[in-house]
Chimera marker file (.cmm) of the C-alpha trace (Angstrom):
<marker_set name="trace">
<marker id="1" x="-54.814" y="42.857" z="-99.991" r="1" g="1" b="0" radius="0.5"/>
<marker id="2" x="-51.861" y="41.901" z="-97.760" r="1" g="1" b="0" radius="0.5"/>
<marker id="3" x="-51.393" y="43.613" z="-94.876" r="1" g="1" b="0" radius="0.5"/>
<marker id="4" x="-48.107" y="43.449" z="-92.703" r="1" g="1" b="0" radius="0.5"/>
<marker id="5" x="-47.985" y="42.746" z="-89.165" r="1" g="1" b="0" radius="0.5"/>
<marker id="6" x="-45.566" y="41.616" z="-85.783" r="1" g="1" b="0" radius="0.5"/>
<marker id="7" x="-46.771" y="39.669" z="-83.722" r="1" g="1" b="0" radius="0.5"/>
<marker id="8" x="-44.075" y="38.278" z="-80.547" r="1" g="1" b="0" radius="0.5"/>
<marker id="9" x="-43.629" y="34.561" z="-80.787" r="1" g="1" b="0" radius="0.5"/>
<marker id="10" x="-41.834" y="31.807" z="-78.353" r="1" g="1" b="0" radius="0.5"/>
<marker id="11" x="-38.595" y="31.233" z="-79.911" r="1" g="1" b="0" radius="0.5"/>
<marker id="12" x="-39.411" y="27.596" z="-79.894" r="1" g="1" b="0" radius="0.5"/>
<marker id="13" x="-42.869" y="27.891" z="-81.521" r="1" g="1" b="0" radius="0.5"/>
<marker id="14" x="-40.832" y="29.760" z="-83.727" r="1" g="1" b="0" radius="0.5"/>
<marker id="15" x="-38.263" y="27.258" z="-84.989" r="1" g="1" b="0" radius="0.5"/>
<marker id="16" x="-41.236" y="24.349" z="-84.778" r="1" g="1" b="0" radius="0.5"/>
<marker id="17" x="-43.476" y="26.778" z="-87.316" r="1" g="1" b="0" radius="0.5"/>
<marker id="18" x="-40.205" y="26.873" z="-89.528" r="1" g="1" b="0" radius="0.5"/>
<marker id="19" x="-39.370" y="23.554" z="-89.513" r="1" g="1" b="0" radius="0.5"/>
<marker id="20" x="-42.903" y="22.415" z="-90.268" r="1" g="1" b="0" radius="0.5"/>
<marker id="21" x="-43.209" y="25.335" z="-92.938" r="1" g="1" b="0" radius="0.5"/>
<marker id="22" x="-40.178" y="24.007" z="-94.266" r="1" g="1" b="0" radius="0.5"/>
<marker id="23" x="-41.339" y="19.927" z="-94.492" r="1" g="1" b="0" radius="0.5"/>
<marker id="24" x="-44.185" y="21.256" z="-96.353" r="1" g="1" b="0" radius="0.5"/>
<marker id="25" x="-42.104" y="23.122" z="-98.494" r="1" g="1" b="0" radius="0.5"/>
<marker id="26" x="-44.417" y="26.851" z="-97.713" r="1" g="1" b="0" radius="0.5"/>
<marker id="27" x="-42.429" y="29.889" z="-96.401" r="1" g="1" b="0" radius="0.5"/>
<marker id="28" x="-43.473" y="30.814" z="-92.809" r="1" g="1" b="0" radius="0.5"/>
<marker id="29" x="-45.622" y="33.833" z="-93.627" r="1" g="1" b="0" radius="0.5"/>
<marker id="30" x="-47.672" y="31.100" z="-95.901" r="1" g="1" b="0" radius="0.5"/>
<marker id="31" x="-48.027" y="28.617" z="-93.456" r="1" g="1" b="0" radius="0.5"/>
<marker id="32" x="-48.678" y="30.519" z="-90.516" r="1" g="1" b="0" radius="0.5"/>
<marker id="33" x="-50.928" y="32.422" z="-92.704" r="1" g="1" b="0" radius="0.5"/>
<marker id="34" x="-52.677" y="28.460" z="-94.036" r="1" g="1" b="0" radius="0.5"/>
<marker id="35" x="-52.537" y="27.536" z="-90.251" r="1" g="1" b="0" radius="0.5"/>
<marker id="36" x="-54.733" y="30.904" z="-89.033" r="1" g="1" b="0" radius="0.5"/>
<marker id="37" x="-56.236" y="30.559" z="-92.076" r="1" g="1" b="0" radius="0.5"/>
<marker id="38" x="-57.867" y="26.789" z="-91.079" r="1" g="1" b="0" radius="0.5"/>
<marker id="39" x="-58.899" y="28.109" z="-87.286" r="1" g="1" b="0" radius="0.5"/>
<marker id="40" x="-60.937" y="30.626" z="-88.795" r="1" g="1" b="0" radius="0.5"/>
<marker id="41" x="-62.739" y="28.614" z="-91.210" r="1" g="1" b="0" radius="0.5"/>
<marker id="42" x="-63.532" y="26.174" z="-88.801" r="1" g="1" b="0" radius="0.5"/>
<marker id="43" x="-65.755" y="29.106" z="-86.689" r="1" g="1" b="0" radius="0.5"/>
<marker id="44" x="-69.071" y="28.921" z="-87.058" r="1" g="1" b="0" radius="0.5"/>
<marker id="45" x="-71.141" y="31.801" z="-88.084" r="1" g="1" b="0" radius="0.5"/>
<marker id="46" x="-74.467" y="33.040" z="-86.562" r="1" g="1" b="0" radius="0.5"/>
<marker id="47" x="-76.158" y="31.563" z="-89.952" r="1" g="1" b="0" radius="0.5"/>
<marker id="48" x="-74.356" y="27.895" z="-89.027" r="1" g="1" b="0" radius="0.5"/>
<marker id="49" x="-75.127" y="27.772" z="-85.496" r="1" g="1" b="0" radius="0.5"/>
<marker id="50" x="-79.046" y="28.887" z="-85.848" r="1" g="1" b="0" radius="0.5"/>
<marker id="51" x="-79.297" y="26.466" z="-88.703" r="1" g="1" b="0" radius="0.5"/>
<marker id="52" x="-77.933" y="23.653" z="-86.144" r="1" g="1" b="0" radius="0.5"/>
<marker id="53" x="-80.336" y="24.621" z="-83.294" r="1" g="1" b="0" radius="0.5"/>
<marker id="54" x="-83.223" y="24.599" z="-85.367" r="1" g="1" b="0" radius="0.5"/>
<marker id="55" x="-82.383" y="21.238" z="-86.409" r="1" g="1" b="0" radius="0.5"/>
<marker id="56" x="-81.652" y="20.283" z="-82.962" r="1" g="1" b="0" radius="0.5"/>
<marker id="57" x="-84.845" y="21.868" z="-81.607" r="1" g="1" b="0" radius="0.5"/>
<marker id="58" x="-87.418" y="21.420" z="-84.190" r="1" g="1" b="0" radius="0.5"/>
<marker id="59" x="-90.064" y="18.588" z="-83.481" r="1" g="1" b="0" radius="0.5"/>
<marker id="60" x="-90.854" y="18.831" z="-87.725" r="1" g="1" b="0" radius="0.5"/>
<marker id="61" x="-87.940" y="16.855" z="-88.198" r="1" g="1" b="0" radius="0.5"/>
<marker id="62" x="-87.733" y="13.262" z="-88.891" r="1" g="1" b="0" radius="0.5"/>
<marker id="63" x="-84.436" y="11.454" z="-88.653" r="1" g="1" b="0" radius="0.5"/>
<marker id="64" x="-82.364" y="9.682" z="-91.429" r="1" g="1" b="0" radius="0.5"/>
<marker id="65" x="-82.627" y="5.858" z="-90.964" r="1" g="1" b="0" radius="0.5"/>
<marker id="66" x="-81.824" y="5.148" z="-94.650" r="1" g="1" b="0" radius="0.5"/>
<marker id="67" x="-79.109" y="7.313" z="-96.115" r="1" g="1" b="0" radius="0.5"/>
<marker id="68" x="-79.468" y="5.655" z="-99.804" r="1" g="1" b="0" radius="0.5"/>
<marker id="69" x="-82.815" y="6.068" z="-100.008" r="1" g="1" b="0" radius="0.5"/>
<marker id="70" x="-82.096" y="10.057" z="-98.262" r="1" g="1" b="0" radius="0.5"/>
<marker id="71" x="-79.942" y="10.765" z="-100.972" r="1" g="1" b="0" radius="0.5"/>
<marker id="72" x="-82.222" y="9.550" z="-103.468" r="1" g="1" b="0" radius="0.5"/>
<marker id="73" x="-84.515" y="11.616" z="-102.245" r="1" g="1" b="0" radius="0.5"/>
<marker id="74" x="-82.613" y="14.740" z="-103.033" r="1" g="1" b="0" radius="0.5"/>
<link id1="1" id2="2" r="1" g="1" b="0" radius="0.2"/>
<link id1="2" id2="3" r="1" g="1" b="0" radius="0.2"/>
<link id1="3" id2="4" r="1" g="1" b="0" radius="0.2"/>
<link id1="4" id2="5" r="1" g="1" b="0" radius="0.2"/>
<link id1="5" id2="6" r="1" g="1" b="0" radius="0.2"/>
<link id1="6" id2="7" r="1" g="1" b="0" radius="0.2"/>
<link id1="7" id2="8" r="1" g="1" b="0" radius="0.2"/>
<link id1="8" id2="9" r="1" g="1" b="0" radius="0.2"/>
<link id1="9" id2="10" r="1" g="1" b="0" radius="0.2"/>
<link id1="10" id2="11" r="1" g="1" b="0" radius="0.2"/>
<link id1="11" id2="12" r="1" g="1" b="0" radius="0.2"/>
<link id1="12" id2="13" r="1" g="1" b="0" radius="0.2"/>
<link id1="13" id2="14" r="1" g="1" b="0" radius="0.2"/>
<link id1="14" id2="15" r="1" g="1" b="0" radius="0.2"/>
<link id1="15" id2="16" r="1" g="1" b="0" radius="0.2"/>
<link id1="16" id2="17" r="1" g="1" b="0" radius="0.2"/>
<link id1="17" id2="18" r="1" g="1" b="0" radius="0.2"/>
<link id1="18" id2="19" r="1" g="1" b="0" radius="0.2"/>
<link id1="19" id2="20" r="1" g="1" b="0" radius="0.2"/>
<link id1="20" id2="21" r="1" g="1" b="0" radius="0.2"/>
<link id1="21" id2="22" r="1" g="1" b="0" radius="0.2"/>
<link id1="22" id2="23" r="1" g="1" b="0" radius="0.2"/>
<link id1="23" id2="24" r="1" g="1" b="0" radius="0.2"/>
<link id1="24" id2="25" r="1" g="1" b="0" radius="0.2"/>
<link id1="25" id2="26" r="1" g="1" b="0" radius="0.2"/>
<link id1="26" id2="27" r="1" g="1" b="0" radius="0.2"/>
<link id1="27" id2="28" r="1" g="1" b="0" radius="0.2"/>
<link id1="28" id2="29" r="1" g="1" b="0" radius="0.2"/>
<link id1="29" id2="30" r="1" g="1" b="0" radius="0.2"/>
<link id1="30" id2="31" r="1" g="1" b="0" radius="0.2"/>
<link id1="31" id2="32" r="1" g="1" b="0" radius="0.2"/>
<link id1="32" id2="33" r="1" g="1" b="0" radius="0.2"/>
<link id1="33" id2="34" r="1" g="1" b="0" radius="0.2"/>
<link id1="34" id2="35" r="1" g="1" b="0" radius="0.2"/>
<link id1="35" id2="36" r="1" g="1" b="0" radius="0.2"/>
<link id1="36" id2="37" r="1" g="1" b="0" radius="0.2"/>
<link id1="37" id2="38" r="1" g="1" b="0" radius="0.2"/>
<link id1="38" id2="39" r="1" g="1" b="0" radius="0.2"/>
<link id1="39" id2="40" r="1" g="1" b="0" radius="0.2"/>
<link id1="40" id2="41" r="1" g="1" b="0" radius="0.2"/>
<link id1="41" id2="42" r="1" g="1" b="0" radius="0.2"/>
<link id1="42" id2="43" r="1" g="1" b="0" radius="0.2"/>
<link id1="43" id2="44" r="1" g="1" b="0" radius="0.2"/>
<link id1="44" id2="45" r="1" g="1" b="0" radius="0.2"/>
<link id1="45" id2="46" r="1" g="1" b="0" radius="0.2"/>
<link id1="46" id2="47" r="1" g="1" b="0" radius="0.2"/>
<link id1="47" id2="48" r="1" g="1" b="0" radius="0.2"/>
<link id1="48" id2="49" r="1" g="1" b="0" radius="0.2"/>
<link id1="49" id2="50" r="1" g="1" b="0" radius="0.2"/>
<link id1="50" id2="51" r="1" g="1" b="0" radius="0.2"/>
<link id1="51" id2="52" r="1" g="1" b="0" radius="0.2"/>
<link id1="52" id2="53" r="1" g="1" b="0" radius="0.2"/>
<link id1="53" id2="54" r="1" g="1" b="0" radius="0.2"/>
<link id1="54" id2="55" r="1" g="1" b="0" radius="0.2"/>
<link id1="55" id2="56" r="1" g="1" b="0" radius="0.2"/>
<link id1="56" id2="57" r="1" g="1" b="0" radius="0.2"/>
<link id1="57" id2="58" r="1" g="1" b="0" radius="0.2"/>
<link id1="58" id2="59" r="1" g="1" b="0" radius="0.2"/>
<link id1="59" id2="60" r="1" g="1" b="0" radius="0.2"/>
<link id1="60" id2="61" r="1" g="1" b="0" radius="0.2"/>
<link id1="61" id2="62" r="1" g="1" b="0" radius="0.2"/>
<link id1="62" id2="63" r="1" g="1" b="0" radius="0.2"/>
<link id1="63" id2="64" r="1" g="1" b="0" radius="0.2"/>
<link id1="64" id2="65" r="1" g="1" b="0" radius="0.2"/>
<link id1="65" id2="66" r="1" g="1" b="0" radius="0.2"/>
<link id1="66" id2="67" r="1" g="1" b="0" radius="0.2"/>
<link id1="67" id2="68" r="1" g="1" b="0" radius="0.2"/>
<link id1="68" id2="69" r="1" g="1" b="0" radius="0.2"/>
<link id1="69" id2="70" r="1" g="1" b="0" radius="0.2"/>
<link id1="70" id2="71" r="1" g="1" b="0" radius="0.2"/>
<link id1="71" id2="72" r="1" g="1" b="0" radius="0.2"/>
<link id1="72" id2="73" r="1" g="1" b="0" radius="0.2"/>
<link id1="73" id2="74" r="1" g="1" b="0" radius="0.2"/>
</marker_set>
């Protein structure tokens, strides 16, 4: 569900958002909306960032010297 908001915007960050929106041929609300969209994707959720301390942390662990033969392995 879509839900409408304001926000107040720099008249130039304005007319840069258009243009861009514009070269790749989206409306503003869609490519603001791709562009916030992106940022919050690229967050990392509690899951993510335990999963990447464990790895970092654990002593189990034994590092990839051979991808091919990783993959294979998989």
């Amino acid at each position: 569900m879509k839900v409408q908001t304001a926000f107040r915007l720099e008249k130039e960050l304005v007319d840069e958002l258009k243009q861009q929106a514009k070269n790749n041929k989206r409306s503003l609300n869609n490519y603001v909306e791709l562009i916030l969209s992106k940022v919050v994707e690229k967050q990392l959720n509690d899951e993510t960032i335990a999963a990447l301390e464990e790895a970092v942390n654990s002593k189990e662990l034994e590092p990839i010297t051979d991808i091919d033969k990783f993959l294979d392995s998989i």
